[in-house]
N, C-alpha and C positions, 0 to 999 in steps of 0.2 A: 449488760454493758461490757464494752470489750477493753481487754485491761490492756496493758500498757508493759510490754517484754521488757525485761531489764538488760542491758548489755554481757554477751557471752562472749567476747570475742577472746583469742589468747592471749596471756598475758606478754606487758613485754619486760622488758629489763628492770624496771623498778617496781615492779610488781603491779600496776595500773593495765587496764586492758588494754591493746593497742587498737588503733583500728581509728579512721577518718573521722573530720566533724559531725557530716553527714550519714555518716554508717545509723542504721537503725537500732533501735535501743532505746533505752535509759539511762546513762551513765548515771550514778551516784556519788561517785567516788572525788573529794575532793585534795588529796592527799597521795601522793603525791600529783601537783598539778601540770597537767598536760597543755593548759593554753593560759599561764599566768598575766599576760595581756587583760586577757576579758574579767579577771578578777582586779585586777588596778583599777579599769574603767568603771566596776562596780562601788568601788572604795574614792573616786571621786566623785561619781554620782553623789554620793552622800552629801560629802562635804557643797553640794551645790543644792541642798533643801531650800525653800522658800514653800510662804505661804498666802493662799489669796486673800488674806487678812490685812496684810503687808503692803497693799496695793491700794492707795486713796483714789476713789476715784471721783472726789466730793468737787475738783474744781472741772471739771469734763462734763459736766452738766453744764453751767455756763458757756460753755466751750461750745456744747451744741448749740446755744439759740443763737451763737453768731453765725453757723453754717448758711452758704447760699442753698437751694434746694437740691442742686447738682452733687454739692458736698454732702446734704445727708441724706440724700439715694444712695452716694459713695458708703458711708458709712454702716445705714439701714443693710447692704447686700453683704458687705462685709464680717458686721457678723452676725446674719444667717447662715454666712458658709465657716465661720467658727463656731456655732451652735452643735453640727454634728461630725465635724473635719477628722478633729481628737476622736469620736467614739468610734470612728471608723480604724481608724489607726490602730486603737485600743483591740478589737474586735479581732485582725488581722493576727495583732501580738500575740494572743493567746491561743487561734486557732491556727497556725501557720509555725508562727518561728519558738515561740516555748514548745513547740510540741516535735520539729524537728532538727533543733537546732541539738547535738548530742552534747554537750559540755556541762557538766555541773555549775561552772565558773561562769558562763555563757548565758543561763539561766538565772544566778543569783541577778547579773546585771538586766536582764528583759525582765524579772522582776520587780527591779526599781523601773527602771523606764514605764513600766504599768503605772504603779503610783503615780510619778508624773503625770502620767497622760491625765488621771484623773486629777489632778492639780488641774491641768487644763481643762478640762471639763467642767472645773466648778467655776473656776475663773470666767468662762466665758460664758456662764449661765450667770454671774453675777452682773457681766457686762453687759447682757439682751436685760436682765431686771432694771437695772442701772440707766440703760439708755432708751428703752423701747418701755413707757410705764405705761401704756397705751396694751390691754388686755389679746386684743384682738390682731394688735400690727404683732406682736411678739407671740402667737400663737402661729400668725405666720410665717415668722421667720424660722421657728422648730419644724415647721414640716414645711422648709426650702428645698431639701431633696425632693419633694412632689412636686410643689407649684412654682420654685423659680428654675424656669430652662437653663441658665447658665451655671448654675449649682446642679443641677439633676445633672447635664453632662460629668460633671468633673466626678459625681459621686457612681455614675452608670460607670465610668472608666476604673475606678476603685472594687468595684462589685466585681467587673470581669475580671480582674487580677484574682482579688479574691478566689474567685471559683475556680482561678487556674490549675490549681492542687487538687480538681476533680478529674475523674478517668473519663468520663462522657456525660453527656445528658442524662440525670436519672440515677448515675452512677455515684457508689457513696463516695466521700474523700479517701484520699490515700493515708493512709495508717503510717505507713513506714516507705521509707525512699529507697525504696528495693532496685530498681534499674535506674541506666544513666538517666532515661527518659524522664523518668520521676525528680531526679536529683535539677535535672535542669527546666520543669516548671514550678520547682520550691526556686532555683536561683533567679526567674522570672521573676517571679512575686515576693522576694525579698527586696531585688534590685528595685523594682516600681515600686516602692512602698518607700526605701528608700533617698531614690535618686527622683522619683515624678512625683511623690506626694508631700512628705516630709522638706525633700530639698528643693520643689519646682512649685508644687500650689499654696506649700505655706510662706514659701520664702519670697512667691507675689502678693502674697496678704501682707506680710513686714512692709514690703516697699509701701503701700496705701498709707499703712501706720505712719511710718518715718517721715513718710510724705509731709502729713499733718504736721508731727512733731518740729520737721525744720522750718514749720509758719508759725509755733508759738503754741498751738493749739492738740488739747488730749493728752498731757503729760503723763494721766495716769493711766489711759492705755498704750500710751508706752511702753512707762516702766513695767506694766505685767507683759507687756511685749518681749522687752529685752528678756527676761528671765526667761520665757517661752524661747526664745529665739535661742538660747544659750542650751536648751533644755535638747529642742530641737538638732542641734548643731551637733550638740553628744550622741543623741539618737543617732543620726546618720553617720559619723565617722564610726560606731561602733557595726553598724550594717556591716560598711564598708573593710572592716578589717576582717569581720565574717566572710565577705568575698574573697579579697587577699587570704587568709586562710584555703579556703577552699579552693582557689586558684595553684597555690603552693602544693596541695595533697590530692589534686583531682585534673589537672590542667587538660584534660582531655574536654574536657565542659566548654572549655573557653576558644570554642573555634570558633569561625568566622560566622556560622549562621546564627550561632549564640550573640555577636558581635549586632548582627545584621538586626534582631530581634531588639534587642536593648536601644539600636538608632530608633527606629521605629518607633518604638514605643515610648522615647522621649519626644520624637516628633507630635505623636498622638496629644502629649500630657504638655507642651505649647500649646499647641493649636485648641485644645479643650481653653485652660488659660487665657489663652487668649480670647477667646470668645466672651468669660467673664470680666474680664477688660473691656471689653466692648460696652457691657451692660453696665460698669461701674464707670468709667469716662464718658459715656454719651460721646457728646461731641467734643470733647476736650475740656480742661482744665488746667490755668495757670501753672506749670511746671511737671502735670500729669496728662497721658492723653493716650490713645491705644498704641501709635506710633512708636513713641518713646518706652514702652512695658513691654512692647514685642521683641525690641532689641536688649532689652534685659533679660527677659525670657529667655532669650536666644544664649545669651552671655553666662545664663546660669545652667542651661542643659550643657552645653560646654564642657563646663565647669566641672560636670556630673559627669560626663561622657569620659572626659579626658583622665579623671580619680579613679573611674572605672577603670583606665586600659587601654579604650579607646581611642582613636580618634575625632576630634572634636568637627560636628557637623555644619556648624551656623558663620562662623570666623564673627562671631559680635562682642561686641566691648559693653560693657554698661553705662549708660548713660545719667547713671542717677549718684552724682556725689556725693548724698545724703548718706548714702548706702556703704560706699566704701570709707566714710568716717565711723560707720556705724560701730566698728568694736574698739574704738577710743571715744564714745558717749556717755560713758558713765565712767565718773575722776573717782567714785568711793569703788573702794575694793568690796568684789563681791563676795568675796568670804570671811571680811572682817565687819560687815554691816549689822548694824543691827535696829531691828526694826523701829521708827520713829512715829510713821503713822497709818493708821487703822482706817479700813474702810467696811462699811455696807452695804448691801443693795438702797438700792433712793425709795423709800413705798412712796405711796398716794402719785398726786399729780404734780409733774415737775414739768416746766418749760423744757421746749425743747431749747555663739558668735560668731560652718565652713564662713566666713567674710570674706569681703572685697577687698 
């Protein structure tokens, strides 16, 4: 097993070793701190605990049998592509960015963010038991990466990021971010992870939610929504300050074909999107429809592009109101709540904040 170099570089003034986010290593040292930013982040993460206990989801059963057939296809694909969204994410965290992100500080927070993920994980395996009591439909929707095309895309687009931190076919991962070359396909595969997965295919999964939510119906996967959403939202602004870091200590990364790469590949991760849009609206639905998700779509790679640095590629607005009331939806304060009701998976047979 190959171990894991601890950072040598020279010291600098306060006696911590000097030397970039990205420099290869291990930092240990958390004292004096060098990026007190990503330890704040880590100290609110806390304070934003929930648990999928927390989350009733006893009247959203009823909630289903009212669905037309449209609406629970909507539903049914929806979460199949949260069955394994999170574990992919999760997977990334720990083989990607704890490994070359160099910050002690940096680390304590991708270690809560793990936690989280698994918050999500459990939550939306309670939500396939909860909604799919049907053996055989919920066996399906676990292996969605295989049998639904619209999900396999979005998940083939997550794999090839993935892999991007390999040297060639065949070739093992990179160890350590030893050339520019290396350093700017770790910022590839942060930025997509980021900016197309986190902030472009979950944040079209919220819209479906919300959707619901502003016709009265699935309150309770909502509200494990909003907390995902919120969970989500941290995730990605703390990505993002990782870039801004590394833009500030490395700015030679950030030229125009790095520029060029990052359009691209937000274009790629609509156009995937979209596609599962396709599969989830059919031929349209009352206030939802592929039309109207593609200019959101559009409106939130933007969004992404422009946070980035960027220039913004699409010029679209959002079209969904729902959406931009969505971080004044909840009147209780989320750090003064405290938990009221409990929920289950349903056994046997049951009928069927980055914001706008």
């Amino acid at each position: 097993m190959r171990g894991v170099p601890v950072t040598t570089n020279p010291q600098n003034n306060h006696g911590r070793p000097a030397g970039n986010l990205l420099d290869p290593g291990f930092e240990l040292t958390l004292r004096p701190m060098r990026y007190p930013g990503f330890y704040d982040r880590y100290r609110d993460a806390i304070k934003n605990t929930w648990t999928v206990e927390e989350v009733d989801l006893h009247s959203d059963v009823s909630d289903l049998a009212k669905l037309t057939p449209g609406e629970q296809h909507m539903i049914s694909r929806l979460v199949a592509f949260f069955a394994t969204g999170d574990s992919i994410v999760a997977n990334n965290l720990v083989l990607s960015l704890y490994k070359h992100i160099n910050s002690p500080e940096a680390r304590l927070y991708l270690s809560r963010q793990l936690f989280e993920e698994a918050v999500h994980v459990q939550f939306y395996l309670t939500l396939l038991d909860t909604y799919l009591p049907d053996v055989d439909e919920r066996a399906e929707a676990f292996a969605a990466v295989e049998n639904i095309p619209s999900i396999r895309e979005k998940a083939q687009f997550c794999f090839r990021w993935m892999a991007a931190l390999e040297e060639g076919e065949g070739a093992e991962r990179i160890d350590r971010l030893e050339s520019r070359a290396d350093r700017r396909r770790f910022l590839l595969n942060l930025i997509c992870f980021a900016a197309c997965i986190e902030g472009l295919f979950f944040y079209g999964a919220f819209a479906y939610v919300y959707w619901f939510r502003s016709r009265g119906l699935l309150h309770g996967l909502a509200t494990g929504t909003n907390w995902v959403f919120r969970d989500e939202s941290m995730h990605m602004s703390f990505a993002f300050d990782v870039v801004d870091t590394v833009r500030e200590e490395e700015p030679e990364l950030f030229d125009a074909e790095l520029e060029k790469e990052v359009t691209e590949m937000l274009e790629e991760a609509v156009e995937a999107e979209l596609q599962f849009a396709r599969d989830l609206c059919g031929e349209g639905l009352p206030g939802m429809n592929t039309e109207s998700m593609e200019q959101y779509l559009r409106a939130v790679a933007d969004q992404r592009l422009v946070r980035l640095g960027f220039p913004a590629r699409y010029g679209a607005r959002n079209p969904f109101s729902f959406m931009e009331l969505q971080n004044v939806q909840e009147l209780t304060n989320f750090f003064e709540r405290r938990a009221s009701a409990y929920q289950v998976a349903v056994e046997g047979s049951v009928a069927f904040d980055d914001d706008f």
